[in-house]
N, C-alpha and C positions, 0 to 999 in steps of 0.2 A: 504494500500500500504506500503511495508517494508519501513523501512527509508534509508536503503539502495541504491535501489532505486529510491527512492525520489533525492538525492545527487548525484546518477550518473547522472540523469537527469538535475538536476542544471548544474554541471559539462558540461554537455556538451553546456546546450545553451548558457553557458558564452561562451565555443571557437565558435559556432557560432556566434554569435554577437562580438565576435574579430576576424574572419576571415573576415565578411563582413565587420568591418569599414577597415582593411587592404586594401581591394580592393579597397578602395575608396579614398586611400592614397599613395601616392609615394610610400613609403614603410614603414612598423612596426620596423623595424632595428633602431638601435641609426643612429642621425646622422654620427659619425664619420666610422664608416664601409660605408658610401656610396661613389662611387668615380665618382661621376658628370663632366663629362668632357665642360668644357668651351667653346662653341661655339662665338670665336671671328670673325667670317669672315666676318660680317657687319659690324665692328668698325675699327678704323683708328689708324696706328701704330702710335708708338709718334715720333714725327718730329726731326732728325738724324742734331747732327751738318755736317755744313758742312766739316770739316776736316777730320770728319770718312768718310761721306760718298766718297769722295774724295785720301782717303786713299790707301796705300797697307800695311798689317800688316805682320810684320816678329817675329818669335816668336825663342826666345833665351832659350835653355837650360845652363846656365849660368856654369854646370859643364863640359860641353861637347864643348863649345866655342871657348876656348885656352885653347891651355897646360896648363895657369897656373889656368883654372878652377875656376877663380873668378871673380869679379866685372870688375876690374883694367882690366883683360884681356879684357873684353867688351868694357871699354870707350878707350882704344889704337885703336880698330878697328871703332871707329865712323864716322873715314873719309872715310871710305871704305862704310861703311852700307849708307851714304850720296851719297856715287858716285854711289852705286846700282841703288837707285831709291826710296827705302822704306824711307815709312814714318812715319809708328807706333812701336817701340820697346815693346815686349810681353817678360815681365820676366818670366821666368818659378819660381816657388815659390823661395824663398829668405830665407826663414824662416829656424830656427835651425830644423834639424830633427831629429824624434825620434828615441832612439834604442831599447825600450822595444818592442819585439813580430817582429824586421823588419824583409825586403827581404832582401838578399843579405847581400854584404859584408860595403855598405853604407849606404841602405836603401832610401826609397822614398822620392822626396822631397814633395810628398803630404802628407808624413805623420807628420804633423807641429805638436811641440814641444812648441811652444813661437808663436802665434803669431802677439809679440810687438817686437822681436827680429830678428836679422838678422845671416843666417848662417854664424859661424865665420872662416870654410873655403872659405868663399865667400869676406870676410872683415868685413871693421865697415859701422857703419851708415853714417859716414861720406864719406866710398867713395862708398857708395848708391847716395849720395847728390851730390857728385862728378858727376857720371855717368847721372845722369840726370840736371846738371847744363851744361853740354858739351855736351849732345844731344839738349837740348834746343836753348841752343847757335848754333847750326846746322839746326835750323826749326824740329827737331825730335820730337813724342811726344814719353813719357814712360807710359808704363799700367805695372801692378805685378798681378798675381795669386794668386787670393783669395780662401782657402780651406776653405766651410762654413758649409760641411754635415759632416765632422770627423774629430778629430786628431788623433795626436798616442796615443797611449796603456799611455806613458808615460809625456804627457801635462802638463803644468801648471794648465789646468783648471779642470783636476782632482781631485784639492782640493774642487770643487764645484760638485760632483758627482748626485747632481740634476740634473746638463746639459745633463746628459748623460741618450740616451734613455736604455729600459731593456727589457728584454725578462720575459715571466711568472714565471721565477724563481725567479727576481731580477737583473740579471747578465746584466753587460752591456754588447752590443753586435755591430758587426761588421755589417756594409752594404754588401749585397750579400756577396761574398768571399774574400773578402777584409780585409784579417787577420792580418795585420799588423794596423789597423786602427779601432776607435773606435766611432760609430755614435754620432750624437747629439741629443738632442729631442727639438724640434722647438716649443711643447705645453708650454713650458716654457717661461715666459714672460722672467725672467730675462738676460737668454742666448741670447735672441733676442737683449736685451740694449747693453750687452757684444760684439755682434759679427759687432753689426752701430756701437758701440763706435772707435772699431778696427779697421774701413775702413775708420771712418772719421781722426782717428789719423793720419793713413798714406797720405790723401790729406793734410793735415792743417801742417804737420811736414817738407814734404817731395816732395812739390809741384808737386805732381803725375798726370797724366790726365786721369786716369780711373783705371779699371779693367776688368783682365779675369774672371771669376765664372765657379769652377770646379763645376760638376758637380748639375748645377743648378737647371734644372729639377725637383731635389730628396729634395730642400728644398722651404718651401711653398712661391707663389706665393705674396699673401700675406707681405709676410717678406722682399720680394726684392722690391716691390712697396714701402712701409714704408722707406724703406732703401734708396732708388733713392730720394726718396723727402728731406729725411737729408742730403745728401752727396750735393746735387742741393746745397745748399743753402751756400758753401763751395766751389763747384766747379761748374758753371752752366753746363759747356760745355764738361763736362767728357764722356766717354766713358763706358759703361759698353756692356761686349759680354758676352754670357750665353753659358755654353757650354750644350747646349739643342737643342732641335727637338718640343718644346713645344709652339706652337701659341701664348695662353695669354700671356707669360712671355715679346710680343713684340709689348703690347699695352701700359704699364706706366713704365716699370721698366727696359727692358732692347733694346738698338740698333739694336745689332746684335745677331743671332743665328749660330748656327752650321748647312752647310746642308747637314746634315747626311745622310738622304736620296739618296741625287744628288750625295757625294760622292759614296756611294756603287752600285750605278747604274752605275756609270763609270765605277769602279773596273770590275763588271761582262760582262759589256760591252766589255771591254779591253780583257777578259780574254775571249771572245767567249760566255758566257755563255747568254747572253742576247742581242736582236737586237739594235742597238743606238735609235731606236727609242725609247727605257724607258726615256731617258733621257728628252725627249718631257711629257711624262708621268708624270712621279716625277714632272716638273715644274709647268705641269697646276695643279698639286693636290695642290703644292705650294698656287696657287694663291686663289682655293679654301678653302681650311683651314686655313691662316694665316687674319691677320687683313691688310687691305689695305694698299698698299703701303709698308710693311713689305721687308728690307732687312736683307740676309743672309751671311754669310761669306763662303766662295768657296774654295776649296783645295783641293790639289793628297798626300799631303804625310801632319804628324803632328807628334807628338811625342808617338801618341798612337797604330802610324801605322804601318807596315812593309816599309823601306826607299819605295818613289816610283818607282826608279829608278833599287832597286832590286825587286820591285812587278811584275811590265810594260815594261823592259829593256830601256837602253837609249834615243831610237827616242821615243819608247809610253812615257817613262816617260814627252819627251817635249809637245806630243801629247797632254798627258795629263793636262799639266798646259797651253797651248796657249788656249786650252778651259776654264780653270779656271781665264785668262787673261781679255779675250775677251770677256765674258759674264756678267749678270746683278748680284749686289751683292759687297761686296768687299775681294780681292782676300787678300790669306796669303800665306806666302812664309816659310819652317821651315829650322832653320839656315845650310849650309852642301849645300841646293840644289844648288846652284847657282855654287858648285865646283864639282857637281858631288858625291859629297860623298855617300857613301854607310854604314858608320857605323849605326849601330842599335838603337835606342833609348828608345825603349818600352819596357814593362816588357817581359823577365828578364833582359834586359842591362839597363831599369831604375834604377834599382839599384845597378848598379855598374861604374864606370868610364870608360867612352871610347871616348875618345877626338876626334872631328872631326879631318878625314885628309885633312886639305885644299890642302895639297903639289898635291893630285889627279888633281886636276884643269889643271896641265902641259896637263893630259892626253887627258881633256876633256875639251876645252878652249869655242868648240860649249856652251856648256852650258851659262858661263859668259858673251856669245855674248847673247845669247838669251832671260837672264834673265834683261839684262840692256835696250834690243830694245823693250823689250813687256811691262814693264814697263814705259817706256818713251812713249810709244806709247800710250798705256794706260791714261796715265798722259795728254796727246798733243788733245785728242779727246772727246770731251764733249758723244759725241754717246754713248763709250763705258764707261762711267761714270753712266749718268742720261738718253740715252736716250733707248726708250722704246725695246722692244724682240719681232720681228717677227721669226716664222721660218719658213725655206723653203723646200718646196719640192724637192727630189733629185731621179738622178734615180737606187741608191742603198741606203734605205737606213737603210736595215739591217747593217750598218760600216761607214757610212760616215754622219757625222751632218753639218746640213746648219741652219744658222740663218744671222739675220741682226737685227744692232743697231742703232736704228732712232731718231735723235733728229729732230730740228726744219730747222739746216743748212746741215746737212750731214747724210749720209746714212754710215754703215759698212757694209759688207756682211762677211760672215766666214764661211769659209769650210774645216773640220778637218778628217781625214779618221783615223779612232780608228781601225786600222787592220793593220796587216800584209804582206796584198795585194796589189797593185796599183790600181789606181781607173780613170777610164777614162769615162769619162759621163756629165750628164746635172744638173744643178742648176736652178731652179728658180730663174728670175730676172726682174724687171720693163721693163717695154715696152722701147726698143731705150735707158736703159742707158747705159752709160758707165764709167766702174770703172777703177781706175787704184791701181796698185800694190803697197801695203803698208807691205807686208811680212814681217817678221823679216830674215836677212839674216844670218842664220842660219849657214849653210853649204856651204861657200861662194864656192866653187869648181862648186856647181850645181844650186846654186841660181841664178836666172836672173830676169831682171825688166819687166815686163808682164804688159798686159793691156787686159780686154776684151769689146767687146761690140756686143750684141745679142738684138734679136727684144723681145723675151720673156723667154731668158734660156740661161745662162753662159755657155759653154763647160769648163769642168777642168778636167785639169791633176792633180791627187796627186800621189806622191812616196808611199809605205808603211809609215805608219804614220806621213806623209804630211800635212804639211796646208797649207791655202791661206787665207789673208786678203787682202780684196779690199773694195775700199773709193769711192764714188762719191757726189759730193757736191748738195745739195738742192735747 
């Protein structure tokens, strides 16, 4: 037999016998190519202080705030942000920004430069200290913007160019399209010590009560657990929100998530392209893939979004947030809404200056009624805090969503028409109750004080992008 032969032959029953132990195995791949997704939905989120859960979060773009774009302009407004109703202050990042590679004529404040440093059109550290020694003094708490998967092109920590992850050539490279910004690599032990170091500075410095996590998803799971455990021991009761769609991330390491989902289910809802019934949809999937008891943070408009109010027009935009209100979660407010504003904030006006116009509020005063009674109403009723989400049947309900918020003493019911139609029909409702009217009064010319009570089904009127809240006690 040629020896030739003989060798192909060898040859081949080594790949047989390494194809069959393959099969016998997860996979022959390194581990790190495999991307195992986490099945948390049998485990229990971690137990939320009570302040978050309790909460409403307002999130401040600190260059877009006041005219004068800085700190100081923030803590002048804290008796105002007190009389709203909110109770979480959300920095938008603080930090010096980069100008190597930016957008615009400013550049992003995600793209952090320093950060142990504070932008110095923003001020010093000390009226950081300032602004959250006078929120505090108000019952407010302060969170800041943590950026933990990039900085800019032109960083401090680019003197340690191990942090930074590379592409096959060497090159350090950008997250998706994110050109002004330059990834981190999380295989590295050291950047990991680097970036706890930097979050616990800021509790121990600066008596912070949490954090937001940009884009938290895209760094490992892993690293925010490890992190949560150091920061605890520093601050018990801090806050951290993940700006993710990612389940595990809301069993040890983070409160709140984003839900991203429920938002853009409303969007298309809003916009006709989908029945309101997704939004039934999305929630039960909610309940299915996240860890027990898992809450999420709820919102029509952020700083990533098209304003809502230019999305949805004025009534949907209210339409929009009485649902982000009154439902399970805790809600966020982006600063502008409560006046009506309509200036832009997302890229491309992230990176540039465009100051809210509070003076619109003349125009649209409905707004600052609305934003202060849903709030407070919110705040007044345990139901729509902690207690539990039925939803009910209606009898349109490709556009009009019914739910009820149940605690131990009292019942909510909500009925929101996400259209541009009038809605005249039936609600599901308990046998013999009767609710009475707890609306926000909105548009006092057409608001009135209503009460129903049906043997097995509410009759409601809603306006085009009308709501009703109604209470009956347990």
């Amino acid at each position: 037999m040629p020896a030739s032969f003989c060798l192909f032959r060898q040859l081949l029953l080594r790949l047989l016998i390494w194809t069959l132990a393959c099969s016998l195995t997860v996979s022959c791949w390194p581990a790190r190519s495999l991307k195992v997704q986490r099945n948390v939905s049998s485990e229990t989120a971690r137990r939320i202080p009570s302040w978050v859960r309790d909460g409403v979060i307002y999130e401040i773009f600190p260059r877009a705030f006041s005219q004068r774009g800085d700190l100081s302009g923030i803590t002048s407004r804290l008796d105002d942000l007190k009389n709203l109703g909110v109770t979480i202050l959300w920095l938008m990042p603080i930090h010096p920004i980069g100008q190597a590679k930016k957008k615009g004529s400013i550049g992003s404040p995600y793209a952090v430069r320093d950060y142990y440093g504070v932008n110095p059109d923003y001020g010093t550290k000390a009226d950081l200290r300032r602004l959250i020694t006078e929120a505090h003094r108000r019952g407010l708490r302060v969170i800041i913007d943590i950026v933990a998967n990039h900085t800019a092109w032109d960083s401090v920590m680019m003197k340690s160019p191990e942090f930074y992850a590379r592409d096959e050539r060497g090159r350090v490279v950008s997250p998706h399209d994110w050109t002004d910004v330059a990834k981190l690599n999380y295989d590295n032990p050291k950047l990991r010590e680097y970036m706890m170091h930097r979050r616990g500075y800021w509790l121990r410095e600066f008596d912070l009560d949490g954090f937001r996590c940009d884009v938290a998803g895209e760094v490992p799971t892993s690293f925010w657990e490890r992190a949560r455990m150091k920061l605890e021991k520093i601050k018990p009761d801090l806050l951290m929100l993940a700006e993710a769609d990612k389940p595990e991330l809301l069993v040890n390491a983070f409160d709140l998530d984003y839900a991203w989902k429920f938002h853009s289910a409303l969007t298309e809802v809003i916009f006709g392209q989908k029945p309101a019934g997704v939004l039934r949809e999305i929630w039960q999937q909610e309940l299915k893939e996240f860890p027990k008891g898992a809450l999420h943070m709820r919102f029509s408009d952020n700083h990533d979004e098209r304003r809502a109010i230019a999305r949805f027009g004025e009534r949907g935009a209210l339409a929009a947030s009485a649902l982000v209100f009154m439902f399970d979660g805790v809600p966020l407010m982006y600063n502008g809404m409560e006046a009506g504003d309509t200036t832009e904030s997302g890229a491309p006006a992230l990176f540039e200056r465009l100051p809210i116009f509070w003076e619109i509020a003349e125009r649209r005063p409905e707004f600052l009624r609305f934003y202060k009674q849903a709030i407070a109403l919110r705040r007044a009723h345990r139901a729509l805090i902690e207690g539990d989400t039925f939803w009910l049947r209606n009898s349109d309900e490709s556009r009009i969503v019914t739910f009820a918020r149940r605690s131990a003493t009292e019942e909510i019911l909500v009925a929101i028409n996400l259209s541009n139609r009038p809605f005249t029909g039936d609600v599901e409702a308990a046998n013999g109750a009767r609710f009475s009217d707890i609306t926000p009064k909105v548009y006092s010319s057409s608001d009135k004080e209503r009460s129903t009570n049906d043997s097995a089904s509410a009759s409601l009127v809603l306006e085009a992008w009308g709501f009703r809240i109604l209470r009956r006690a347990l």
